[in-house]
PAKE-738479 format. One record per residue (C-alpha): x, y negated, z; residue in one letter. Coordinates in steps of 0.001 Angstrom, whole numbers, padded with zeros to 6 digits, always signed. Each point is the difference from the previous one (the first is absolute). Example, Ala and Ser with C-alpha at 12.3 -4.5 7.8 and 13.67 -1.06 7.14 Angstrom:
+012300+004500+007800A/+001370-003440-000660S/
***
This chain:
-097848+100327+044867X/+003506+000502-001432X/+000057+003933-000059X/-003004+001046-002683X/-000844+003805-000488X/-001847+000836-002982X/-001676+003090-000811X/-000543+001089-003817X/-001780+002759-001566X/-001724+000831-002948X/-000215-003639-000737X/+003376-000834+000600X/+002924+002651-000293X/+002734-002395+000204X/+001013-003544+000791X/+002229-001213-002224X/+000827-003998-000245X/+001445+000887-003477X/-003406+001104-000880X/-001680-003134+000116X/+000208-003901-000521X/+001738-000788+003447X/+001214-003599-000849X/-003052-001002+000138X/-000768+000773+003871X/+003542-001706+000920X/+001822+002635+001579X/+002638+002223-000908X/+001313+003767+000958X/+003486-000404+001708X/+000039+003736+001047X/-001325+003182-000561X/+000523+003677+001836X/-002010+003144-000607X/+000423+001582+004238X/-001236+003530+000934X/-001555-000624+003557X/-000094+002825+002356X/-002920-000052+001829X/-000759+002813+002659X/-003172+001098-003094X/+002379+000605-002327X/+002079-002297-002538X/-001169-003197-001849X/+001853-001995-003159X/-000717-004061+000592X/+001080-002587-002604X/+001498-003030+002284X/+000362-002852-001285X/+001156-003548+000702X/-002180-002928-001781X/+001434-003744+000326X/-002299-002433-000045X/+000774-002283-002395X/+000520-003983+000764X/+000041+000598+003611X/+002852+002962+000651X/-002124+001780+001702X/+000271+004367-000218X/-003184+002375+000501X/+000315+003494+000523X/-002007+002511-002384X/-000194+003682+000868X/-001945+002094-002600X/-001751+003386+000403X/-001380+001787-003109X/-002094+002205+002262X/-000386+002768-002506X/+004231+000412+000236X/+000691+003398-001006X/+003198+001030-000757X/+001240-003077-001597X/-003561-000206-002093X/-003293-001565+000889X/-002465+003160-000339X/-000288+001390+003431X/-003966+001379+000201X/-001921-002686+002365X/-000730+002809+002495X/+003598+000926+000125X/+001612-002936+001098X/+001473-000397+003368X/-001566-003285+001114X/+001639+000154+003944X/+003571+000114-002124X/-000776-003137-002075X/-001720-002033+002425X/+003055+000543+002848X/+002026-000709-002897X/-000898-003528-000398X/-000459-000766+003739X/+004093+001237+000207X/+000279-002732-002858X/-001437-002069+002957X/-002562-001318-002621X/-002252-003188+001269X/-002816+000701-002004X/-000725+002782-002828X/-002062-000417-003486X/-000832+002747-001680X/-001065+000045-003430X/-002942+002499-000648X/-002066+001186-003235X/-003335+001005+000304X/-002951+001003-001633X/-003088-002066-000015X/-003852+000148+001100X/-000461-003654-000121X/-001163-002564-003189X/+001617-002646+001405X/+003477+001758+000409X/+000324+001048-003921X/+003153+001775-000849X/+002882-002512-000450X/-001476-002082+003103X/+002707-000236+002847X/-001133-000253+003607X/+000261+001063+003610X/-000905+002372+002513X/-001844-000901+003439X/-001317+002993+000998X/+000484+003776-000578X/-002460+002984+000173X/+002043+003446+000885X/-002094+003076+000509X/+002787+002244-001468X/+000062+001812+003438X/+003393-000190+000185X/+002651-001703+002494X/+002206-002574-000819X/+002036-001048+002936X/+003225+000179+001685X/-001905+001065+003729X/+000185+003938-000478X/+000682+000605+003256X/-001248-002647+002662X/-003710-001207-000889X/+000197-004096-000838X/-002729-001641-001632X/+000486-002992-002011X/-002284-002438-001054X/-000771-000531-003352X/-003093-001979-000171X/+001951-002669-002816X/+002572+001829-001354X/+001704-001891-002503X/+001879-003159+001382X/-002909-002959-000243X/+003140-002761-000170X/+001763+001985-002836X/-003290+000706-002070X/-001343-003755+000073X/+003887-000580-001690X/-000412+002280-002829X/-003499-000865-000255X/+001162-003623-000702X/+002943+001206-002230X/-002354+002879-001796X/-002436-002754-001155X/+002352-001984-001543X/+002066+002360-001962X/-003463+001178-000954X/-001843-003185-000759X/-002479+000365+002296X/-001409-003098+000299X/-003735+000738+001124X/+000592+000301+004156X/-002655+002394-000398X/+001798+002486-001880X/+000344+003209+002335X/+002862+000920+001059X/-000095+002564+003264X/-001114+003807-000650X/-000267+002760+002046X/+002682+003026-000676X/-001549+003700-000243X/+002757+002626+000743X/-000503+002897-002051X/+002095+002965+000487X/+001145+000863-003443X/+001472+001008-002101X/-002439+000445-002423X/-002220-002929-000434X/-003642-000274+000918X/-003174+001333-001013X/-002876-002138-001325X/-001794+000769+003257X/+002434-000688+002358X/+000575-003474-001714X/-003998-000444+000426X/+000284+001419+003850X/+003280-002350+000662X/-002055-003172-001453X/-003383+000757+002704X/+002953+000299+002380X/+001485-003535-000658X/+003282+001019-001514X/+000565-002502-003265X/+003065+001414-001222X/+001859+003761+000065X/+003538+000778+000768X/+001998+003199+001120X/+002963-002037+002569X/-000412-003499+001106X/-002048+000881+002881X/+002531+002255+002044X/+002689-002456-000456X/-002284-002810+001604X/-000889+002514+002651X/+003681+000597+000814X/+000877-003544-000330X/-002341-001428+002634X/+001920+002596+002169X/+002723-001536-000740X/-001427-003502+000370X/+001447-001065-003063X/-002315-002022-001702X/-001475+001098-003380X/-001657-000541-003060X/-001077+001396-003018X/+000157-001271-003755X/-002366+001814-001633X/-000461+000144-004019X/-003490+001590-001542X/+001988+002635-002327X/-003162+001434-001402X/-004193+000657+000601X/-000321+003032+002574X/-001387+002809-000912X/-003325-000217-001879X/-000221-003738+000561X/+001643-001160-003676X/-002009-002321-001920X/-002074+001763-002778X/+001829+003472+000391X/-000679+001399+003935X/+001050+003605-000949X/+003578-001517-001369X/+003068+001795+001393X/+002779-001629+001806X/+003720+000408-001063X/+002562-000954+002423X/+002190-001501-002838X/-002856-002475-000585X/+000403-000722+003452X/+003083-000282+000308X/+000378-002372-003579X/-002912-002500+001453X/+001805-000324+003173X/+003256-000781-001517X/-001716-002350-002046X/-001126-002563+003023X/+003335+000187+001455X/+000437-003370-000796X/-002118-001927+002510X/+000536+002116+002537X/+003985-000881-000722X/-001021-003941+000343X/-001715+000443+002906X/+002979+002065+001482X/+002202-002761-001005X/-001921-002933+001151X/-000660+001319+003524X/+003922+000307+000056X/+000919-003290-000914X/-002666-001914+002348X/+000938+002171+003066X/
***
């Protein structure tokens, strides 16, 4: 795994090793280029960048994607974004695996907001297509779609930057794709929870969709922003605001950066 693709969102609009205690993980930037990729979907900025790893001389390759890329800013609408662009973006980075880093609202107690986990199935009943076959039928299988190897990784990685230490803390949800933009109702949070959906996003999905195409494997970092709608503690009829979002996101950045940073340096 020395060419790493990671996805950011909401949760993470840049990646910046000047934003955060890098010493500590024992590796160092030794170059950095901002790229347009032309893709035949249309254009897409990457960050590249070359990480040494520290007391062995050894060089990873980083590519990252703020999937929301918009002009130079980070506020394209979720149901706007060009997905087939981004995704052929990273395989032309000839990336060996891809992370993405998602935040989501929550149904579950045991996922609180601030609680950092992963993905291992997805729920999609959006009724719209996301694949690169438009014009000769190819169905691809998608029974586990996130990469089992990479999750049990961050699982290991997650726990510790989290202090996990019960093994029976949960970790695994399953991802509901909602179409967005505007966030959900209090009944369609109650009609996603009889459905089996444990946490609500507007993205992740399509890009795991495209990347099993692909055959890149994939998985998904996902941090409990907020309650879904209606499901807040003591307040059910409390409004969401996408800056609160946003804020508690931004917030648990910094296990998700460990985790990151640890899976680089034992790979």
């Amino acid at each position: 795994m020395e060419r790493i693709g990671i996805i950011g969102g909401t949760g993470l609009v840049n990646f910046n090793f000047t934003d955060g205690p890098t010493g500590q993980y024992h590796m160092s930037e030794k170059r950095t280029d901002n790229v347009i990729v032309q893709t035949e979907y249309g254009e897409v900025p990457l960050k590249c960048m070359t990480i040494n790893i520290i007391g062995n001389d050894e060089d990873k390759e980083l590519f990252f994607l703020q999937r929301h890329h918009n002009a130079g800013q980070a506020n394209k609408p979720p149901h706007s974004i060009n997905h087939k662009a981004n995704m052929a973006a990273l395989k032309e980075a000839c990336c060996d695996v891809i992370i993405s880093v998602c935040s989501v609202g929550t149904l579950e107690a045991d996922f609180p907001p601030g609680k950092v986990a992963l993905a291992d199935q997805y729920i999609d009943f959006t009724g719209i297509a996301s694949t690169f076959s438009e014009e000769f039928a190819t169905f691809t299988s998608v029974t586990e779609p996130f990469s089992a190897e990479l999750n049990k990784k961050l699982e290991s990685e997650l726990r510790v930057s989290q202090g996990f230490s019960d093994p029976d803390e949960r970790m695994y949800y399953t991802y509901w794709l909602a179409q967005g933009p505007h966030f959900e109702t209090r009944a369609e949070v109650d009609a996603i929870g009889i459905l089996g959906g444990h946490m609500v996003g507007m993205t992740m999905a399509r890009e795991v969709k495209l990347a099993n195409e692909l055959n890149i494997p994939y998985s998904a970092i996902c941090i409990s922003s907020n309650w879904a709608a209606g499901r807040e503690p003591g307040d059910p009829s409390a409004a969401l605001s996408h800056q609160q979002v946003s804020s508690q996101a931004n917030e648990r950045l910094e296990p998700v950066f460990q985790t990151i940073f640890s899976i680089l340096r034992h790979e």
